[in-house]
N, C-alpha and C positions, 0 to 999 in steps of 0.2 A: 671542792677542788681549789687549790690556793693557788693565786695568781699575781702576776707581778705588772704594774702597771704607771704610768704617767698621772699626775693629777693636779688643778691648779687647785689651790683654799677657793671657796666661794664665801664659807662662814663655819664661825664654829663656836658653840657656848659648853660652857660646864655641863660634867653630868656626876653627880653626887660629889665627892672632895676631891676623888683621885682621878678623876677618868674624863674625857673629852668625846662629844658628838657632834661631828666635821662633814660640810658638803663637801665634794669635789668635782669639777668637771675635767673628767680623764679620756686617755684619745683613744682606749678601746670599748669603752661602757658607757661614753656621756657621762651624764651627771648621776651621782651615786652619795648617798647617806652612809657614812662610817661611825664604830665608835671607838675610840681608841683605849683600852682599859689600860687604868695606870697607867696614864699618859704624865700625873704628876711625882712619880715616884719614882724619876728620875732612871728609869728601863732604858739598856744601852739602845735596845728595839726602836727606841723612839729619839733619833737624833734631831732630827726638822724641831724647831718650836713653833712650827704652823705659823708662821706669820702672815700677815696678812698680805696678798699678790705673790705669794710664793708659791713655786711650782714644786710637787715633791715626789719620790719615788716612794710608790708605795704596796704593801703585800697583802693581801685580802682576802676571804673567802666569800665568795657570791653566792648567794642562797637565798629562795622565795620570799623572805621577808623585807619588808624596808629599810632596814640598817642594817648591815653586815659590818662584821670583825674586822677590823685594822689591826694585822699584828706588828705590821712596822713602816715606819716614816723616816724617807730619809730627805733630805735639803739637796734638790738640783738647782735651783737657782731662787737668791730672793728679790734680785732686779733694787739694789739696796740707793741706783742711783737717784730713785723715786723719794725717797725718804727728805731729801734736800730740795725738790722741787714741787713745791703743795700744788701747783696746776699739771702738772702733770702725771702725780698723785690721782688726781678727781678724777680725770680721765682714765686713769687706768681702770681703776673703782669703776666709772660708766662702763666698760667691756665686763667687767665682772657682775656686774649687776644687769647687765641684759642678761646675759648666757643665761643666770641664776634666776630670773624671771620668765623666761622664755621657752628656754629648753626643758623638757620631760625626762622623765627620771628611765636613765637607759636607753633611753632615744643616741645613740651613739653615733658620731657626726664630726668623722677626722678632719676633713678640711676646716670646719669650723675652731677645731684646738688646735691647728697648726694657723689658722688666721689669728687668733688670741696670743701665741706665741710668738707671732711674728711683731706684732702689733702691740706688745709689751716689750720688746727688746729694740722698737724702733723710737721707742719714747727716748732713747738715751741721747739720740743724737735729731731726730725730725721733729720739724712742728707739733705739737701736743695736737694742736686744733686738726690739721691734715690726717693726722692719726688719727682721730677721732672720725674725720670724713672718710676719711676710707675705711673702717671699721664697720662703720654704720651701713655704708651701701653693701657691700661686700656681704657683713654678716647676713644683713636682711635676704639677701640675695640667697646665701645657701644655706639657712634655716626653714627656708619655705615662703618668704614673705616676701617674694622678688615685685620692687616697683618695675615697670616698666617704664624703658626710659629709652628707648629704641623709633616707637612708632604709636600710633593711638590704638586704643584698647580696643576701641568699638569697628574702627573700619579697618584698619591695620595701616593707615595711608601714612609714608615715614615723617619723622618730624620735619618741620619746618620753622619758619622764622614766625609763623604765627599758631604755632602750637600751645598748650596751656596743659597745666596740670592740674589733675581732679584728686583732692585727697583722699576723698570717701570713697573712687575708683581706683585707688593705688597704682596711680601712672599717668600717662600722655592724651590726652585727648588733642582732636584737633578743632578747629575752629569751630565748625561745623555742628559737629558730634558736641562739642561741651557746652551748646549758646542755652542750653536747659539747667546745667548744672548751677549750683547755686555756691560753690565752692570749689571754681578753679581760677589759676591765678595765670598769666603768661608769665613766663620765664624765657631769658635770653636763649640765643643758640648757644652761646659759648657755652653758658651753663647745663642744657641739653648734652651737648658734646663732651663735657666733663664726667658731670651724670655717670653717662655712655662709656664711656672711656676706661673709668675707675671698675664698672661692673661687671665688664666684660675681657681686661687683664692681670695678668698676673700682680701680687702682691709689690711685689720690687717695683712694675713698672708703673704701678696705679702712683706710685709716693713717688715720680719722675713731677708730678702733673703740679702746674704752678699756675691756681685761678686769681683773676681779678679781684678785686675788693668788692666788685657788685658780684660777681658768681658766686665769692664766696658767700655773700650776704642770703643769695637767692637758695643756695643750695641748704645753708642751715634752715629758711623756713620750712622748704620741703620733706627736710628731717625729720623736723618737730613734729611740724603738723601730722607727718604720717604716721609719727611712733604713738603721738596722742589720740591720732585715732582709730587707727588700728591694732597697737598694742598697748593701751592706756598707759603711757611711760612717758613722763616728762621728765624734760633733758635740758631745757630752756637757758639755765644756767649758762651753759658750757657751749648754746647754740646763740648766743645774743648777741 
């Protein structure tokens, strides 16, 4: 059955002289392997040149195998303002390359392409860095890999001013609960509250939120730490 669908490039290499084999994460299939035959022989079918953070419309037929037929590509948007700013380039690359690391093939997951789209179009005009913080919680949040950042893990008792975060428990412990753990760290309220704040509204109003220089410092270890040990993905770069 041929179907019509949304897709960002996640990656894509040659396949023999003429033809092209392209991930994409699209907002009704998740993420999907294509190959696009005669993609270089210049078929009016294939308008997009797949660039790279380019989002494209495209027509396909789904079927039990792991690559299915791309019969056309077309260019909805290539976010071209990215191309003049290398840092905020990187970042967008970091949202593409979680999805592409993380997400399963057909694991279909609209809020998550419509967070990726917002969050590539917000690079034009917000902080790269903020985009990235709110990227990062948000995603983790509805991929399945939600920190907690609400209350402690073990007692459920709310945070407070002497709460700590446990990496290897992915979230809040409180004082009590974490005097065992060998890797929690205290963390401000503010940065609690931000945390909080970002994971729990909407897209527009999480990019309202304006942290300190120490939140923001506390909130990138928290990042790190947790994508490295929970999702072995270092990010360090973009979190320092």
């Amino acid at each position: 059955m041929v179907t019509k669908d949304l897709g960002f490039l996640l990656k894509r290499y040659n396949f023999r002289e003429t033809s092209v084999i392209a991930s994409f994460y699209t907002q009704k299939f998740g993420k999907i392997t294509g190959i696009l035959k005669g993609f270089y022989t210049q078929k009016k079918e294939f308008s997009s040149t797949l660039d790279s953070l380019s989002l494209n419309e495209l027509v396909f037929y789904p079927k039990k195998s792991d690559i299915w037929l791309v019969s056309f590509a077309d260019l909805v948007c290539d976010y071209d303002f990215l191309r003049s700013d290398i840092s905020r380039a990187a970042v967008a690359s970091i949202f593409l390359n979680l999805i592409d690391k993380t997400m399963q093939p057909l694991d279909k997951n609209p809020e998550v392409f419509k967070l990726l789209k917002d969050c590539l179009s917000s690079l034009k005009g917000e902080s790269a860095r903020k985009a990235l913080y709110v990227f990062l919680i948000k995603f983790l949040t509805l991929s399945g890999f939600k920190p907690e950042f609400g209350k402690c893990l073990i007692c459920h008792k709310p945070a407070d001013e002497e709460t700590q975060f446990s990496v290897s428990r992915g979230g809040l412990v409180c004082k009590k609960c974490g005097a065992q753990d060998q890797d929690t760290r205290k963390i401000g309220a503010d940065t609690i509250a931000s945390l909080f704040y970002i994971q729990n509204n909407d897209f527009s109003l999480a990019l309202r939120i304006n942290p300190t220089v120490t939140c923001e410092k506390e909130m990138a270890y928290l990042l790190r730490e947790f994508l490295c040990c929970h999702l072995d993905i270092d990010i360090s770069p973009k979190l320092s």
